[in-house]
NUTIBA-650095 format. One record per atom (N, C-alpha, C): residue number from 1; x, y, z. Coordinates in nm, 4 decimals. Atoms other than C-alpha are relative to their C-alpha. Layout:
NUTIBA-650095
NUM;X;Y;Z
...
//
This chain:
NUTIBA-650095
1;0.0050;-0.0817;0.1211
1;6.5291;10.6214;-8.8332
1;0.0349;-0.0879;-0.1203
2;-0.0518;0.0597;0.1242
2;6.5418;10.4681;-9.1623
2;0.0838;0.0272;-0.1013
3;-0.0918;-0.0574;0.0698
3;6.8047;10.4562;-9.3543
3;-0.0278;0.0115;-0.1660
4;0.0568;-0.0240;0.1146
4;6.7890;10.5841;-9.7448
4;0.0305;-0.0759;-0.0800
5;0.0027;0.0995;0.0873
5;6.7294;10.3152;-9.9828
5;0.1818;0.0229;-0.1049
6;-0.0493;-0.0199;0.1541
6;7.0526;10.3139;-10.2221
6;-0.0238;-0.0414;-0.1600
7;0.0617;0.0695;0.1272
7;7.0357;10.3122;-10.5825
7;-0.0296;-0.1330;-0.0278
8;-0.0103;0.1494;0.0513
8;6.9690;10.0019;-10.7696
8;0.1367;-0.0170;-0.0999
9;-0.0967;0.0316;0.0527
9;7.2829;9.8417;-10.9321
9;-0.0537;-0.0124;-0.0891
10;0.0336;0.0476;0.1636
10;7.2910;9.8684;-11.3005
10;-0.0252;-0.1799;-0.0510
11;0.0124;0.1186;0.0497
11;7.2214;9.5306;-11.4860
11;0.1527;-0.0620;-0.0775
12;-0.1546;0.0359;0.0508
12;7.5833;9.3404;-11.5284
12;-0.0476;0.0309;-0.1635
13;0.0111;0.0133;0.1991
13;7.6257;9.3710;-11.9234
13;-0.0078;0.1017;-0.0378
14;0.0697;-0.1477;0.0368
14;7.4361;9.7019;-11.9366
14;0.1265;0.0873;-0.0079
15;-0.0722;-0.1487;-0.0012
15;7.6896;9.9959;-12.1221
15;-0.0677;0.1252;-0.0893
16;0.0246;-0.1140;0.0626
16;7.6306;10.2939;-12.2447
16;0.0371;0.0269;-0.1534
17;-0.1070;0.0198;0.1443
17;7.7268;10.4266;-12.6124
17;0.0822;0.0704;0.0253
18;-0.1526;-0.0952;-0.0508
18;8.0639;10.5590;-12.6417
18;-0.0598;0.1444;-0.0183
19;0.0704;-0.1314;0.0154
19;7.8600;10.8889;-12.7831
19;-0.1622;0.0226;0.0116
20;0.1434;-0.0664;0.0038
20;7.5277;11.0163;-12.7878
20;-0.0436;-0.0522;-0.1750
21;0.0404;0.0358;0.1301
21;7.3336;10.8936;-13.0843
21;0.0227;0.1156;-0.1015
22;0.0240;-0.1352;0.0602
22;7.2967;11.2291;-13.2287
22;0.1389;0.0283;-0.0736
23;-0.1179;-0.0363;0.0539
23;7.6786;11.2739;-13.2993
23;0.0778;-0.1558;-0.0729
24;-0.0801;0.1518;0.0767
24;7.7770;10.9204;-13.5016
24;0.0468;0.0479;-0.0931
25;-0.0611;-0.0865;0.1199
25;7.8642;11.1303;-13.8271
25;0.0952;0.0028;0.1177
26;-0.1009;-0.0818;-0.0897
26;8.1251;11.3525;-13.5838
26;0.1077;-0.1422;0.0369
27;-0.0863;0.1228;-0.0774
27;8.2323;11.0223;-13.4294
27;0.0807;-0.0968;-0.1096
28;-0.0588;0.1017;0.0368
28;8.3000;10.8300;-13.7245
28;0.0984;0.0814;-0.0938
29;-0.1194;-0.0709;0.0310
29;8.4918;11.1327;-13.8994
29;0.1273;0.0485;0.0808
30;-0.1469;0.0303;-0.0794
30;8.7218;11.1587;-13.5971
30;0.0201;-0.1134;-0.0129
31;-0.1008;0.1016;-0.0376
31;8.7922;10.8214;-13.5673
31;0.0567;-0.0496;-0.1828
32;-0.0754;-0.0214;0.1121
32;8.8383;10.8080;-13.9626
32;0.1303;0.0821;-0.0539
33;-0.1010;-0.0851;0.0450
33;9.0722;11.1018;-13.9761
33;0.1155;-0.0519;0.0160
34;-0.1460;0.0728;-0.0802
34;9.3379;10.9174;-13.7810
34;0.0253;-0.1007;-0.0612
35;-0.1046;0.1285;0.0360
35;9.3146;10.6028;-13.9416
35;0.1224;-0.0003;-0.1334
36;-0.0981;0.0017;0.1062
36;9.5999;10.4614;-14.1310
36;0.0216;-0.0962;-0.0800
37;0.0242;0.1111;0.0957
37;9.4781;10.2140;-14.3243
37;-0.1751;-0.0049;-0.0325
38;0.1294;-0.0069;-0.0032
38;9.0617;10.1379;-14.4364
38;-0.0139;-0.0912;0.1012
39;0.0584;-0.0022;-0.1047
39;8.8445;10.0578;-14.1495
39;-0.1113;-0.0596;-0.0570
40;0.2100;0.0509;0.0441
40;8.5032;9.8015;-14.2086
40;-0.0732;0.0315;0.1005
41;0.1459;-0.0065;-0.0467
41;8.1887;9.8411;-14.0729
41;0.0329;-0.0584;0.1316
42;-0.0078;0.1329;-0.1146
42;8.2436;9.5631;-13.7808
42;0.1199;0.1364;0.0929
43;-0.0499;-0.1101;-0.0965
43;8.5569;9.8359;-13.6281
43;-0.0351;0.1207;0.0391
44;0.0426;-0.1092;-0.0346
44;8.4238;10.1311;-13.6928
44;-0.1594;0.0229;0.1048
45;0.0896;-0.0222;-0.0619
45;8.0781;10.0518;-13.5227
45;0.0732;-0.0405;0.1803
46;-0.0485;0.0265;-0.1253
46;8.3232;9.8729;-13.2339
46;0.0457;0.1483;0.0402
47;-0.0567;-0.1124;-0.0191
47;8.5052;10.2042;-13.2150
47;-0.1217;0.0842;0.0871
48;0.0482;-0.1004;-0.0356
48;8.1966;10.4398;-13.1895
48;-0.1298;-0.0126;0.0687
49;0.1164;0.0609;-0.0666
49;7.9486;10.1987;-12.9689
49;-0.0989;0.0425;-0.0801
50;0.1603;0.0393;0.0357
50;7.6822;10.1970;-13.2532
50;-0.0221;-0.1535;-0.0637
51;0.0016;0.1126;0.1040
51;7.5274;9.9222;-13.4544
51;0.0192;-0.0118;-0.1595
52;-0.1085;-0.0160;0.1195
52;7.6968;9.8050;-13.7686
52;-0.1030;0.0420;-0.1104
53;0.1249;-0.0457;0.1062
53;7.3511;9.9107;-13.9810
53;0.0097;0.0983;0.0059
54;0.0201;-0.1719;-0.0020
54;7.3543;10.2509;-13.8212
54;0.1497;0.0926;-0.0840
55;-0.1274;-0.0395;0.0461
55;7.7463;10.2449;-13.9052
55;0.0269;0.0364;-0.1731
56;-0.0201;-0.0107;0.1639
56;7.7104;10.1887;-14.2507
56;-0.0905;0.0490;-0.0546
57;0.0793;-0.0731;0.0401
57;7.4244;10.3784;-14.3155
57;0.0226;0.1473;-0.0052
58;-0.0394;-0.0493;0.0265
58;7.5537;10.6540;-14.2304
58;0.1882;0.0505;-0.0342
59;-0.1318;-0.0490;0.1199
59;7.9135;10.5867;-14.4290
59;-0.0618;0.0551;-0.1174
60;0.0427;-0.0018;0.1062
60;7.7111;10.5918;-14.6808
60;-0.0673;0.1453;-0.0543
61;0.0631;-0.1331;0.0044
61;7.5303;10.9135;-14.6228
61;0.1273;0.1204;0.0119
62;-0.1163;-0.0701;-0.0317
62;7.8686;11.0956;-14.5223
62;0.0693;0.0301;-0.1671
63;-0.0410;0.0350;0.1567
63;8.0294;10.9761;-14.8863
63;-0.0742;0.0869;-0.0935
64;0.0708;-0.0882;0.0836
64;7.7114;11.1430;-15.0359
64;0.0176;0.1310;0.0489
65;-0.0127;-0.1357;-0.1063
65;7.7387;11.4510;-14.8241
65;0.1622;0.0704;-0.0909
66;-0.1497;-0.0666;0.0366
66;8.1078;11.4883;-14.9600
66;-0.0320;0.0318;-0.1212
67;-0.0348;-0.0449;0.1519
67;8.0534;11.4714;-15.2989
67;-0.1020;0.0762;-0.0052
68;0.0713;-0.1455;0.0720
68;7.7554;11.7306;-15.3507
68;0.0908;0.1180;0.0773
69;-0.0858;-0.1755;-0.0387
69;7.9528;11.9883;-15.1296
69;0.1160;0.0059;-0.0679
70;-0.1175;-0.0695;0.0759
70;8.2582;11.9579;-15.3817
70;0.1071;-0.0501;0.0953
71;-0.1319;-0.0108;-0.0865
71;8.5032;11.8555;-15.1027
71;0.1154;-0.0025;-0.0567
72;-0.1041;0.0981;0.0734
72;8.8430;11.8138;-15.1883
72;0.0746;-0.0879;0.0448
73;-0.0138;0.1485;-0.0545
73;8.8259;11.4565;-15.0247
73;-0.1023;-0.0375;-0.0027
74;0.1230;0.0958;-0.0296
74;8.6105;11.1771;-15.0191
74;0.0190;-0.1265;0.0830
75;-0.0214;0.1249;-0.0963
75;8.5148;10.8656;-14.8070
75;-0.0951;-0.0763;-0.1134
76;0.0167;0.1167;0.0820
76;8.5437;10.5705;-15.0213
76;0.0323;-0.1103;0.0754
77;-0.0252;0.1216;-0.0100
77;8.4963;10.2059;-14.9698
77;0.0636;-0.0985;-0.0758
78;-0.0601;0.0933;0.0868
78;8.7752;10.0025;-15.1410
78;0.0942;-0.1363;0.0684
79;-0.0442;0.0831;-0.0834
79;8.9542;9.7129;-14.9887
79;-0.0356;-0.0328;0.1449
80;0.0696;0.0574;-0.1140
80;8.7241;9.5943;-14.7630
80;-0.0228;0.1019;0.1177
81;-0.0035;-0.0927;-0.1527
81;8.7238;9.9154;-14.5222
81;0.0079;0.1406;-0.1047
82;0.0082;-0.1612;0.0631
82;8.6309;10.2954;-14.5721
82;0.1132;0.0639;0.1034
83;-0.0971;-0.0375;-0.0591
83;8.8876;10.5445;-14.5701
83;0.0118;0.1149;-0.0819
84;-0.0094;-0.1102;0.0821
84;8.9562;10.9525;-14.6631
84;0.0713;-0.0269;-0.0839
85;-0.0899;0.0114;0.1204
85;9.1009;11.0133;-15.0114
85;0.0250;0.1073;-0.0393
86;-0.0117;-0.0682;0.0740
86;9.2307;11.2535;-15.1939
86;-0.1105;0.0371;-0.1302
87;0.1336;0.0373;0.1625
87;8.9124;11.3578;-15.4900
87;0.1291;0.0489;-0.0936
88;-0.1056;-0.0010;0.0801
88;9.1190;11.2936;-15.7892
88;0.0441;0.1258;-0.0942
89;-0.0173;-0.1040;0.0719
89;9.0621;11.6622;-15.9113
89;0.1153;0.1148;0.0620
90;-0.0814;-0.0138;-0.1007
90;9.3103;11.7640;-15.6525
90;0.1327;-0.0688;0.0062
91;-0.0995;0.1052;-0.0213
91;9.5721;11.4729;-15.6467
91;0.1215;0.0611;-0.0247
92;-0.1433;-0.0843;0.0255
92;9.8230;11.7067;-15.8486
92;0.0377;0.0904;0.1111
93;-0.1155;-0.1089;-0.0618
93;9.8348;11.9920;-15.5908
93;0.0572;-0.0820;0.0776
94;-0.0345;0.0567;-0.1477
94;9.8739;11.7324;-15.2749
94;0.1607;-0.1031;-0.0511
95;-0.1147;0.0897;0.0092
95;10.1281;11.5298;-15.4843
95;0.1505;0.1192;-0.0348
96;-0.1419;-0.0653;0.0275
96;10.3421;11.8221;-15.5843
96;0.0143;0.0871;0.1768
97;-0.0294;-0.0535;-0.1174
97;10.3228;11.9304;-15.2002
97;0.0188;-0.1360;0.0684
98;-0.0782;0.0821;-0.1092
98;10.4123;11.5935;-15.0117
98;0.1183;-0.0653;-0.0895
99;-0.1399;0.0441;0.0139
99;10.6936;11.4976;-15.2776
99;0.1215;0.1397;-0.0197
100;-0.0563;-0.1082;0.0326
100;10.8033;11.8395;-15.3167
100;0.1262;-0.0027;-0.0951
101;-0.1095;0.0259;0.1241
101;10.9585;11.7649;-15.6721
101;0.1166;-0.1552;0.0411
102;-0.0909;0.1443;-0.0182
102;11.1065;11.4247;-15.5650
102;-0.0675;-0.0986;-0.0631
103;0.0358;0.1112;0.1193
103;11.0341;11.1345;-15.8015
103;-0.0243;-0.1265;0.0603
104;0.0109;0.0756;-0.0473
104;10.8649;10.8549;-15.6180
104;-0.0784;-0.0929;-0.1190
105;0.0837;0.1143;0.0800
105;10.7425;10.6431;-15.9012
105;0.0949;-0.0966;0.0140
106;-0.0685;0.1409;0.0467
106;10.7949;10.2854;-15.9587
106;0.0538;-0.0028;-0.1326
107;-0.1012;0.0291;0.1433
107;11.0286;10.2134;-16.2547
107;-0.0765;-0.1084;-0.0820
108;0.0795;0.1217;0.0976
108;10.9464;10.0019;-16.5154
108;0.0101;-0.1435;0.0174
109;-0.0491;0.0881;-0.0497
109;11.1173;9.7207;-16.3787
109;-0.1444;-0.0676;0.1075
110;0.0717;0.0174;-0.1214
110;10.9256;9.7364;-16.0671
110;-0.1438;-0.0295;-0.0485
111;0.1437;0.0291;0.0722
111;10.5840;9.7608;-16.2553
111;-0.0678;-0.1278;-0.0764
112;0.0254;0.1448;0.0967
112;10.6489;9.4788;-16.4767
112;-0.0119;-0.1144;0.1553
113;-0.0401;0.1219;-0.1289
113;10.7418;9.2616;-16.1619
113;-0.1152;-0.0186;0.1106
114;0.1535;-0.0151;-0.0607
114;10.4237;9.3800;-15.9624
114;-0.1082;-0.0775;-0.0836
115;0.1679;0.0749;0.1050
115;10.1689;9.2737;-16.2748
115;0.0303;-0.1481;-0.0113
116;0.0299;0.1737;-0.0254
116;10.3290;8.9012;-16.2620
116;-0.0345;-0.0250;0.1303
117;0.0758;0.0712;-0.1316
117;10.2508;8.8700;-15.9044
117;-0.1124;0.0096;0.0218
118;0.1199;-0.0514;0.0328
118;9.9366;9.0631;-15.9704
118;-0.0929;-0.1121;-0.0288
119;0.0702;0.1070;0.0827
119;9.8049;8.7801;-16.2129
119;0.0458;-0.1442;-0.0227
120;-0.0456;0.1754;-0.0489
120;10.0327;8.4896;-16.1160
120;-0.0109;-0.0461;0.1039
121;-0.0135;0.0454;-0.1222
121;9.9862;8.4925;-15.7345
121;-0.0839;-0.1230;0.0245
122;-0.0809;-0.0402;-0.0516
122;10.0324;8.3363;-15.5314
122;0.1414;-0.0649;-0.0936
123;-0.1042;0.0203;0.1479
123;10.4032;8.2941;-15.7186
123;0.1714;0.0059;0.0590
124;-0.1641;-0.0243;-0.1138
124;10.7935;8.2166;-15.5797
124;0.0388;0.0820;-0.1081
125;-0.1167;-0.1152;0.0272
125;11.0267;8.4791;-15.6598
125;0.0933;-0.0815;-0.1162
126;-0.0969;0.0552;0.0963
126;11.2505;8.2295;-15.9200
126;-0.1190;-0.0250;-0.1548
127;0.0591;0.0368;0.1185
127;10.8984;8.2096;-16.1224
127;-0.0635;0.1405;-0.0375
128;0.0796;-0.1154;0.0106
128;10.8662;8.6056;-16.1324
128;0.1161;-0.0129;-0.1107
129;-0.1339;0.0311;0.0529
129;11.2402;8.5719;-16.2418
129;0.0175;-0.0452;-0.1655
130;-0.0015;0.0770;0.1484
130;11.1313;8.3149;-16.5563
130;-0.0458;0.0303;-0.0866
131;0.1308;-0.0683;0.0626
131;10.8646;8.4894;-16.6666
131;0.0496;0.1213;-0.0733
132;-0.0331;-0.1378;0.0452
132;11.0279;8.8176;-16.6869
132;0.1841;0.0246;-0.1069
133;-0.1295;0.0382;0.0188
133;11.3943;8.6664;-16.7992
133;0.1013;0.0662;0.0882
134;-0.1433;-0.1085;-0.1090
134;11.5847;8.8841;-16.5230
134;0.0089;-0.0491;0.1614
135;0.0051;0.0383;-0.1370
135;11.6767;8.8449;-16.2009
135;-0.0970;0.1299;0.1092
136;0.0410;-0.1019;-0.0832
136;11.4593;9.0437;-15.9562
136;-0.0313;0.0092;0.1407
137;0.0027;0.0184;-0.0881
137;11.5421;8.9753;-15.6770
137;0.0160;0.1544;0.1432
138;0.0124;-0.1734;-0.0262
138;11.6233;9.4029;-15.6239
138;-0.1254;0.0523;0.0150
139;0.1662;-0.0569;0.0925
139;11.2509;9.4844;-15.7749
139;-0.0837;-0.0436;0.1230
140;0.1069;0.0829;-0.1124
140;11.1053;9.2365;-15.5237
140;0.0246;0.0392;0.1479
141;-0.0049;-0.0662;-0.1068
141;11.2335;9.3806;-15.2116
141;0.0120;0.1734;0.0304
142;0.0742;-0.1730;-0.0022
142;11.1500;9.7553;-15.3035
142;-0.1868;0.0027;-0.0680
143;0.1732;0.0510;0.0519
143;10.7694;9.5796;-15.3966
143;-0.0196;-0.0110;0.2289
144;0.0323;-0.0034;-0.1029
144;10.8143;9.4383;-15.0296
144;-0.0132;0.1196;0.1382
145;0.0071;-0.1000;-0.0539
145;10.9295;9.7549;-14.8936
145;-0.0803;0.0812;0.0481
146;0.0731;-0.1083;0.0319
146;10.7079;9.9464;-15.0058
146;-0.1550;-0.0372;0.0197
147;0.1366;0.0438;-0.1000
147;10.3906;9.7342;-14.8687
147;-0.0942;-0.0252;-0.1294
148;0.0357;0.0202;0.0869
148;10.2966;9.6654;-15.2203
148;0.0020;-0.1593;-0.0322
149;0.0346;0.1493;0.0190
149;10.3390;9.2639;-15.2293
149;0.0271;-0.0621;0.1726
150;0.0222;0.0203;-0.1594
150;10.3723;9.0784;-14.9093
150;0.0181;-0.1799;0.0104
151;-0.0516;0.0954;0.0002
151;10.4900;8.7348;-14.8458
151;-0.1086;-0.1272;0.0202
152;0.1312;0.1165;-0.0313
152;10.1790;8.4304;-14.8343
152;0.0391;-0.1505;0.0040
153;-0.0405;0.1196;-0.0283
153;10.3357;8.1228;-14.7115
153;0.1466;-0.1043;-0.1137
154;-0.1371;0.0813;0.0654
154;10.6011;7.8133;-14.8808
154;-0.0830;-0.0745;-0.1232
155;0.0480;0.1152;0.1249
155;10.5534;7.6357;-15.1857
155;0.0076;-0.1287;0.0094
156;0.0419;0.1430;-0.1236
156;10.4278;7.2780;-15.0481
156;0.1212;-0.0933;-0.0979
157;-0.1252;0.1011;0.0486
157;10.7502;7.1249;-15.3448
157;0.0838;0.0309;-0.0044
158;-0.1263;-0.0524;-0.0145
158;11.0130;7.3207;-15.3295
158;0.0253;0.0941;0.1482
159;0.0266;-0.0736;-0.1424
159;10.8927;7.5258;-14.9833
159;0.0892;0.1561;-0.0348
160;-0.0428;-0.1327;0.0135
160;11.0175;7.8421;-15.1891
160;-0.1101;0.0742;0.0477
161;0.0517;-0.0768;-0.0384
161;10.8608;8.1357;-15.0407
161;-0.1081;0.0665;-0.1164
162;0.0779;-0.0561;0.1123
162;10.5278;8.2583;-15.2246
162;-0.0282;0.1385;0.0065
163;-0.0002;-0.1588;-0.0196
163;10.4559;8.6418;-15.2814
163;-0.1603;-0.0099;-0.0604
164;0.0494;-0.0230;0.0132
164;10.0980;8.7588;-15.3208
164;0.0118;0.1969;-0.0247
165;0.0347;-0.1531;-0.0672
165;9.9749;9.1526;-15.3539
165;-0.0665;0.0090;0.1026
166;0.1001;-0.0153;-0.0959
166;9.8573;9.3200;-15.0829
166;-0.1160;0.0778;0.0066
167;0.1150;-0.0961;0.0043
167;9.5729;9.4960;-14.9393
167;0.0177;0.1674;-0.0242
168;-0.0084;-0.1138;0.0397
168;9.7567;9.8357;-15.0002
168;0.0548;-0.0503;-0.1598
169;-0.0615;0.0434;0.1407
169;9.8441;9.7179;-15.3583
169;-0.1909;0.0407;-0.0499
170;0.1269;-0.0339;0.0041
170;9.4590;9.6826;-15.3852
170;-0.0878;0.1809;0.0230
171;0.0285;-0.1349;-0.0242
171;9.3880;10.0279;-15.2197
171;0.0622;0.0861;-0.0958
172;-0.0788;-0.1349;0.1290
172;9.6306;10.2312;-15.4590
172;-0.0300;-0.0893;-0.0990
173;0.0283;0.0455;0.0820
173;9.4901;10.0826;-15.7480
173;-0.1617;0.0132;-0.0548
174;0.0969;-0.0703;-0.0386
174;9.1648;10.1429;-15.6491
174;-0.1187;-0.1149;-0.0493
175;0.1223;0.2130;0.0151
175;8.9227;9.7612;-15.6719
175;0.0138;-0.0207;0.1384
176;-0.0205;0.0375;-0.1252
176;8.8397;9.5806;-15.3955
176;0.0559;-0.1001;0.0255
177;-0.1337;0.1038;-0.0033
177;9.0024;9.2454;-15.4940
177;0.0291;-0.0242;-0.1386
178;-0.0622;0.0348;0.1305
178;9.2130;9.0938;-15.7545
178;-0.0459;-0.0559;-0.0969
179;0.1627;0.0385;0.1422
179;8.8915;8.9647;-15.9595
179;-0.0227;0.1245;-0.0717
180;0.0458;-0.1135;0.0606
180;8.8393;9.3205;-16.0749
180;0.1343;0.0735;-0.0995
181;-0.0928;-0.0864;0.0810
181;9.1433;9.3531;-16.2491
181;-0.0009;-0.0636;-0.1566
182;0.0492;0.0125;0.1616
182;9.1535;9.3751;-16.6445
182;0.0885;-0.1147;-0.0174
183;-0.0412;0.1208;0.0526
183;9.1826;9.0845;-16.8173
183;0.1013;0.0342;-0.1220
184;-0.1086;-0.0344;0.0365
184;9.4910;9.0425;-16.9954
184;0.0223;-0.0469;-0.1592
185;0.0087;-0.0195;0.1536
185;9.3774;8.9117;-17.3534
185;-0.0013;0.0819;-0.0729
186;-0.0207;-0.1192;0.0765
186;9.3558;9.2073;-17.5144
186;0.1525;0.0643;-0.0577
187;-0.1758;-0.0727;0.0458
187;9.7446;9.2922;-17.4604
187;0.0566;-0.0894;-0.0311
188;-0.0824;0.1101;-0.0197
188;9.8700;8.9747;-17.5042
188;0.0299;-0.0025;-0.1869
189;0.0016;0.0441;0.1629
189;10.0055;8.8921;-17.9283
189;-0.0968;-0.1336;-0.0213
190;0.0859;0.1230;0.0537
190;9.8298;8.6849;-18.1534
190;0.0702;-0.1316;0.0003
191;-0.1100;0.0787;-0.0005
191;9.9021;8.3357;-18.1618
191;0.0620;-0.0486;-0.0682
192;-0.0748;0.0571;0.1165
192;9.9886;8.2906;-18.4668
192;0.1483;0.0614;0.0345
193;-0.1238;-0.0568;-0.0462
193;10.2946;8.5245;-18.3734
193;0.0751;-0.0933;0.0875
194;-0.0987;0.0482;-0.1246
194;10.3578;8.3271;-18.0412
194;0.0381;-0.1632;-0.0803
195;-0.0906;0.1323;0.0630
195;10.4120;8.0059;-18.2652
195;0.0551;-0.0010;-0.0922
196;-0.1256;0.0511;0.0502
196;10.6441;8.0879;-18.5088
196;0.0787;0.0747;0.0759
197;-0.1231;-0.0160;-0.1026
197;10.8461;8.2285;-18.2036
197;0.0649;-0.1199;0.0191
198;-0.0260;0.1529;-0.0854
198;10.8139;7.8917;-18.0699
198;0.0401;-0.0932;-0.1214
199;-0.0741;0.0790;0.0872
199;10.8945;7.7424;-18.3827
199;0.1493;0.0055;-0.0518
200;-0.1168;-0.0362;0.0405
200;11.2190;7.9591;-18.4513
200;0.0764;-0.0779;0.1652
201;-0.1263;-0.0095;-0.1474
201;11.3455;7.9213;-18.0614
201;0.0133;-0.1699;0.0000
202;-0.0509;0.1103;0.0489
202;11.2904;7.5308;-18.1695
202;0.0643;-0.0791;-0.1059
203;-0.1337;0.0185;0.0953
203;11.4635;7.4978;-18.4390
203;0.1550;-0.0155;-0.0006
204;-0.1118;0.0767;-0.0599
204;11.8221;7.3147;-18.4410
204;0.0738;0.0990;-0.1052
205;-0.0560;-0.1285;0.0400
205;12.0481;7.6028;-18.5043
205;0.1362;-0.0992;-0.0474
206;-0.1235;0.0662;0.0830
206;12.3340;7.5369;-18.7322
206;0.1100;0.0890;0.0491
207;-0.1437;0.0358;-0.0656
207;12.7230;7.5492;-18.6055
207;0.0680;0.0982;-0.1043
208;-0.0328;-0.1317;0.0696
208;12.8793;7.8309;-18.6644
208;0.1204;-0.0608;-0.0378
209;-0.1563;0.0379;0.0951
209;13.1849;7.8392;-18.9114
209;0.1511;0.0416;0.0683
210;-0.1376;-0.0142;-0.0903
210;13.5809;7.8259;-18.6928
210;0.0137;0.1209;-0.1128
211;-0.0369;-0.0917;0.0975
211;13.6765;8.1342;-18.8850
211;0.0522;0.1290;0.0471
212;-0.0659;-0.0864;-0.1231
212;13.8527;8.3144;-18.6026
212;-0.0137;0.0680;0.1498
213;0.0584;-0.0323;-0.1532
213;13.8180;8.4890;-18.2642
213;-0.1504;0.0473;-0.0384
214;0.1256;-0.0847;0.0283
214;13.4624;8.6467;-18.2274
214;0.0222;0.0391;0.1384
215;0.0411;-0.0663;-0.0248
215;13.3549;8.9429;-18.0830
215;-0.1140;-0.0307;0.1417
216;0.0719;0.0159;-0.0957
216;13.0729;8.7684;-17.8660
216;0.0747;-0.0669;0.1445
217;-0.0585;0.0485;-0.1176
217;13.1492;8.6901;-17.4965
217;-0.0380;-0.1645;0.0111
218;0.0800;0.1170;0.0199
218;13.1218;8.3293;-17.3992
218;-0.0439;-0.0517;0.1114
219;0.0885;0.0211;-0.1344
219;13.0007;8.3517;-17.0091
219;-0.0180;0.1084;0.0495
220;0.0661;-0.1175;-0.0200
220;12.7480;8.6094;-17.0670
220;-0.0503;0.0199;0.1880
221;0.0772;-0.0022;-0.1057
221;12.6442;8.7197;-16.7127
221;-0.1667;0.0251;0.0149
222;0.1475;-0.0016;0.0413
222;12.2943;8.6888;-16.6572
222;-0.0833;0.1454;0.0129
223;0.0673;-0.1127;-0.0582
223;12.0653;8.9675;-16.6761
223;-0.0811;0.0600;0.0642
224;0.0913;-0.0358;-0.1568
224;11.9479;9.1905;-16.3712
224;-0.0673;0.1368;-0.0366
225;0.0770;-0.1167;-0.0476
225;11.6908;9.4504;-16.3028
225;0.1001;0.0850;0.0852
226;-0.0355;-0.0961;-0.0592
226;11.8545;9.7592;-16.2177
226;-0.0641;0.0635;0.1401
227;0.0751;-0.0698;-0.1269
227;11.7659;9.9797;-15.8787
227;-0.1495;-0.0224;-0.0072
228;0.1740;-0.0712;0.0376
228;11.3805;10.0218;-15.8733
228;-0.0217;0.1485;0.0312
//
């Protein structure tokens, strides 16, 4: 009696897709919902076994899809990877419901200290310091905290530690890199201003007159950035 042929073994290599063609939308809004950071093209097609053309063809169609139905979210591509957002006509209710009246802004301190690393990176921490005349050495570890700057190697002459922004610095800001940020002539004074600064702060100051105690201290402590 003969026995019944068994199948043929698949072809090594040969897989399947993780879904059915038909559901790649479905697939790439679950695996978007979860993430917790943006997602490129190259993971998200690894994620949902398609190809990275079909992947980004339809991000692209999804994105449009949101905004004619009004959602109140969108899928934007900013820092190198798509990822849900808040649509900014919305931002107030969701912010007065996840701080529930608690005050999470950055201080002014903190802001100033972000825009020199912003436009000086990469930059050691004693030349955020010179720039700004304060010590911030407070400012700079509620920047690091907070996943807003991020540490990018030693300074090859002094091997001080350099600080860049990061890719969530980029994302809440909303560019994709640090080329897209405004150029800073506009705010800057004229220079006629910045040289008779530079002419007063060189100038050989005349010796004050002995004419009793004074009022000024004479080992001012230096000055620091408060909390952030």
């Amino acid at each position: 009696m003969t026995e019944p042929a068994e199948p043929a073994a698949e072809p090594a290599g040969s897989e399947q897709l993780a879904v059915p063609l038909a559901e790649l939308r479905p697939a790439l809004e679950a695996v978007l919902m979860v993430a917790d950071q943006p997602l490129d093209e190259t993971t998200l097609a690894t994620a949902v076994g398609y190809p990275g053309e079909e992947v980004t063809a339809a991000l692209t169609a999804l994105a449009a899809e949101y905004d004619e139905q009004g959602r109140g979210f969108e899928l934007r591509n900013l820092a190198g990877g798509w990822r849900y957002y808040t649509r900014e006509a919305y931002a107030a209710v969701v912010e007065g419901f996840v701080l529930e009246g608690q005050q999470a802004r950055l201080t002014q301190a903190a802001l100033e200290t972000l825009a020199v690393v912003a436009y000086k990176q990469p930059v050691t921490r004693a030349r955020v310091s010179a720039i700004r005349g304060v010590n911030v050495d407070g400012v700079m570890r509620t920047l690091l905290s907070r996943g807003l700057v991020e540490e990018a190697g030693r300074d090859g002459e002094h091997g001080a530690t350099l600080y860049r922004t990061s890719s969530y610095f980029l994302e809440r800001i909303g560019v994709q890199s640090i080329d897209e940020l405004p150029e800073l002539a506009p705010y800057l004074p004229d220079m006629d201003d910045l040289d008779d600064e530079l002419a007063e702060m060189l100038a050989p100051s005349q010796p004050a007159a002995a004419t009793g105690p004074t009022d000024e201290p004479t080992d001012a402590a230096p000055e620091q950035d408060g909390p952030a």
